[in-house]
C-alpha positions as CSV (number, residue, x, y, z in Angstrom):
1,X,-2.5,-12.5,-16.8
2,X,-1.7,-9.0,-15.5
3,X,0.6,-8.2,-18.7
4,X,0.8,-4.5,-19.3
5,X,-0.1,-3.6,-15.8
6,X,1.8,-1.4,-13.6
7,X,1.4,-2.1,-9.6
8,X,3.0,0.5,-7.3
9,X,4.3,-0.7,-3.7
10,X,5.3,1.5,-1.1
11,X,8.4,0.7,0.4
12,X,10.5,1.8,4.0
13,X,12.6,0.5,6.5
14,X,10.8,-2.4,9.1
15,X,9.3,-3.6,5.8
16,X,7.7,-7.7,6.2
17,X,10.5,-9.4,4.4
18,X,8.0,-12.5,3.3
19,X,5.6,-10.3,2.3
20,X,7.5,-8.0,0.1
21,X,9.5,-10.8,-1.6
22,X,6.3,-12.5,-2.4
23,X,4.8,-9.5,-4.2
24,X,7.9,-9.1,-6.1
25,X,7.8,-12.7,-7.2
26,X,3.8,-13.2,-7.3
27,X,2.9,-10.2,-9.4
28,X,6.1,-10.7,-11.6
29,X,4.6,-14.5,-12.1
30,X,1.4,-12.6,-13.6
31,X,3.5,-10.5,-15.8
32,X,2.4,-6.8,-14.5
33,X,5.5,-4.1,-14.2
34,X,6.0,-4.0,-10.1
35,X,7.1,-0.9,-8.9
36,X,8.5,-0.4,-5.5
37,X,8.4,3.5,-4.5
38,X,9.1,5.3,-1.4
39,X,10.0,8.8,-0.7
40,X,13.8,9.3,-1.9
41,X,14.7,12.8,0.1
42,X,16.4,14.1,-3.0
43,X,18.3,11.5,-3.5
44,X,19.0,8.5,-6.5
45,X,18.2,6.0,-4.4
46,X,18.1,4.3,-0.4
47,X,18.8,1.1,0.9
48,X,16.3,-0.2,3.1
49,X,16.4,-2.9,6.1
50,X,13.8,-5.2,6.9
51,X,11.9,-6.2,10.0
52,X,12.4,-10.0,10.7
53,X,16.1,-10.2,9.1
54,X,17.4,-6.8,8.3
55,X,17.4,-7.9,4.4
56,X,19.2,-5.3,2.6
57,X,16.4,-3.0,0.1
58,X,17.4,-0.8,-2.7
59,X,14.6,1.5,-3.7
60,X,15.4,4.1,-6.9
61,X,11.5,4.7,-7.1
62,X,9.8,8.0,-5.8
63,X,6.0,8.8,-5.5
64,X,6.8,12.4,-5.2
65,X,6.6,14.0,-8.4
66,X,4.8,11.7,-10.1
67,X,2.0,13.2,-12.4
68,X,-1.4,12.7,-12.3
69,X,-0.8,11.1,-15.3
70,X,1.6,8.7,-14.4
71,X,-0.5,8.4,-11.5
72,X,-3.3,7.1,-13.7
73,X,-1.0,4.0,-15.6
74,X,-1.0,1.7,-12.3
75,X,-3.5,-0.8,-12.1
76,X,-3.1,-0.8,-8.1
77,X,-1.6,1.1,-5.5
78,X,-0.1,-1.4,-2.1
79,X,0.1,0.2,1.1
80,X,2.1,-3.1,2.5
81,X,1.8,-4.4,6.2
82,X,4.9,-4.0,9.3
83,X,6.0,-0.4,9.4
84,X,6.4,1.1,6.2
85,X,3.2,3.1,6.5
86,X,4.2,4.4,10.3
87,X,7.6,5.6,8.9
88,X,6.2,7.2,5.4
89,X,3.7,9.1,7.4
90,X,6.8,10.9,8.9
91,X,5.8,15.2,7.9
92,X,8.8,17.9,8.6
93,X,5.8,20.3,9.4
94,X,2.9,18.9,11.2
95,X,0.2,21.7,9.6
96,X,0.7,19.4,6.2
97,X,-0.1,15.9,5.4
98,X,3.1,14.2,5.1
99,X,3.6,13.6,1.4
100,X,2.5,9.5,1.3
101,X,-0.5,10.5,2.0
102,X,-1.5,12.6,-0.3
103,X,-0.1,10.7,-3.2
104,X,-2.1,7.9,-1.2
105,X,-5.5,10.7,-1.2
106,X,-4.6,11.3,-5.3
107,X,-4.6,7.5,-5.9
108,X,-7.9,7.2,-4.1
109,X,-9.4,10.1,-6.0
110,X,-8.9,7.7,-9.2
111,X,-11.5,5.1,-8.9
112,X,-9.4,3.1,-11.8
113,X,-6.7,2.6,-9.4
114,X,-7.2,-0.8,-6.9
115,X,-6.2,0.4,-3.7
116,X,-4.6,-2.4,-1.2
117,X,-3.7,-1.6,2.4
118,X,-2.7,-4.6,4.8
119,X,-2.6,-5.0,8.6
120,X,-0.3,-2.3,9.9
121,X,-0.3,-0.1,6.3
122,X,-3.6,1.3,7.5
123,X,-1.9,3.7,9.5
124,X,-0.8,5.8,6.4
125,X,-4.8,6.5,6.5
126,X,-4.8,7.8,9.8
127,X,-4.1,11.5,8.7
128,X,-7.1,11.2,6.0
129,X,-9.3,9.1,7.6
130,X,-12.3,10.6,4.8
131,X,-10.3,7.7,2.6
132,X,-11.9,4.9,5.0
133,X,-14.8,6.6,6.3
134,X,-17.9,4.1,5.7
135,X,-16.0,1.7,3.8
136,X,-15.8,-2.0,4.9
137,X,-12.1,-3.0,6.0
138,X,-9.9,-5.4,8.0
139,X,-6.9,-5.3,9.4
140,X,-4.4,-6.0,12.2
141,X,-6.2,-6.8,15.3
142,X,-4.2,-4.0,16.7
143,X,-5.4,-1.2,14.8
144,X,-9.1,-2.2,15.6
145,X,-9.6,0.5,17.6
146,X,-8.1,2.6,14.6
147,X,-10.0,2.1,11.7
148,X,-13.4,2.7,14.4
149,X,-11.7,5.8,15.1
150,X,-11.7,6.3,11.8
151,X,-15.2,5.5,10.6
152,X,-14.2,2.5,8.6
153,X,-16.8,-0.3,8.7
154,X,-14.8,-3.6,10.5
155,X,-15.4,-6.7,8.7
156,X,-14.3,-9.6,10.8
157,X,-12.2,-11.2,7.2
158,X,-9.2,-12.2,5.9
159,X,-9.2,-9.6,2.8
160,X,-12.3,-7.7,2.1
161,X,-12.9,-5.3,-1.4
162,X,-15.2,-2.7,-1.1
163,X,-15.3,-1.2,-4.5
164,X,-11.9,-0.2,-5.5
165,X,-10.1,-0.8,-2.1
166,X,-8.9,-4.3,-1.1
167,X,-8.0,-4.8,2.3
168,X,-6.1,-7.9,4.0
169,X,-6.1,-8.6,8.0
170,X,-1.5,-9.2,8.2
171,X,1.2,-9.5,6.0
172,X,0.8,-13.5,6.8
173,X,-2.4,-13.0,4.7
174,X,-0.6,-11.6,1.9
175,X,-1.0,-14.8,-0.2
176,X,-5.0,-14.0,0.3
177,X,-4.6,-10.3,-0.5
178,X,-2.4,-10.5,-3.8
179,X,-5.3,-13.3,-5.1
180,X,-7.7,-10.8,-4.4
181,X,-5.8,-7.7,-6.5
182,X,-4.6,-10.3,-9.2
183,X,-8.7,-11.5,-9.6
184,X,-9.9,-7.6,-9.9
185,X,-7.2,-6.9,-12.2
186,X,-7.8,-9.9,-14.5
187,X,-11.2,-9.0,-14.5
188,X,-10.5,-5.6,-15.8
């Protein structure tokens, strides 16, 4: 049981609809406090559209602005698969880390903090490859050449957990992947 856990999920537009739902449900099943978060532009919330069905997706959640302390109550930290992480890594000016990834860098900074990236959410590490760099990972066949570029170690797996980070091959694994967090979480 995950009561009194708080998991944070990164949310955009093109999000894996089966995926996402099953987090919501999944995790909720465990009894942690799911969080959905995105980056609101100033305002009180946006209503995203998914990939395979354009299912509507109201997120009132932002990761900007939230403390270090704040930071520091989540259990876990999703970077979810389709393209969520493409779009979050959007910057306005290209001399600064768009601002995903460095709430991404500040929850790898915690070592308390479970950090999941599956399949295609790999590429909101791109900018700060350092994150990956020596670290055992899967993910999408596609972004092979990716996580190489990035000196991430490839480990030919469905999920694989190298210390703090738990990483799942597609969102079709996302049954495998949530096991995984729920196991390190119950064992914490």
């Amino acid at each position: 049981m995950l009561k009194g856990k708080k998991i944070g999920i990164l949310i955009e537009s093109d999000f894996y609809e089966p995926e996402i739902w099953y987090y919501r449900l999944r995790f909720a099943e465990e009894n942690a406090q799911v969080h959905f978060m995105t980056r609101l532009w100033g305002q009180d919330a946006i209503t995203f559209s998914g990939h395979e069905y354009k299912v509507p997706f109201e997120c009132r959640q932002s990761f900007e602005g939230i403390s270090d302390s704040e930071l520091s109550s989540f259990s876990a930290i999703i970077v979810p698969s389709g393209m969520v992480s493409d779009r979050l890594r959007y910057t306005e000016d290209v001399n600064k880390l768009p601002p995903a990834v460095e709430f991404l860098k500040r929850a790898f900074a915690n070592k308390n903090i479970i950090k999941g990236i599956i399949c295609h959410g790999m590429w909101l590490v791109a900018p700060a490859p350092e994150l990956v760099r020596g670290r055992r990972v899967v993910v999408h066949n596609n972004l092979l050449g990716d996580v190489k570029n990035m000196g991430a170690v490839y480990a030919d797996e469905d999920v694989v957990v190298d210390g703090d980070l738990v990483t799942g091959r597609s969102g079709g694994h996302c049954h495998l992947f949530a096991k995984k967090i729920i196991e390190l979480l119950s064992s914490k």
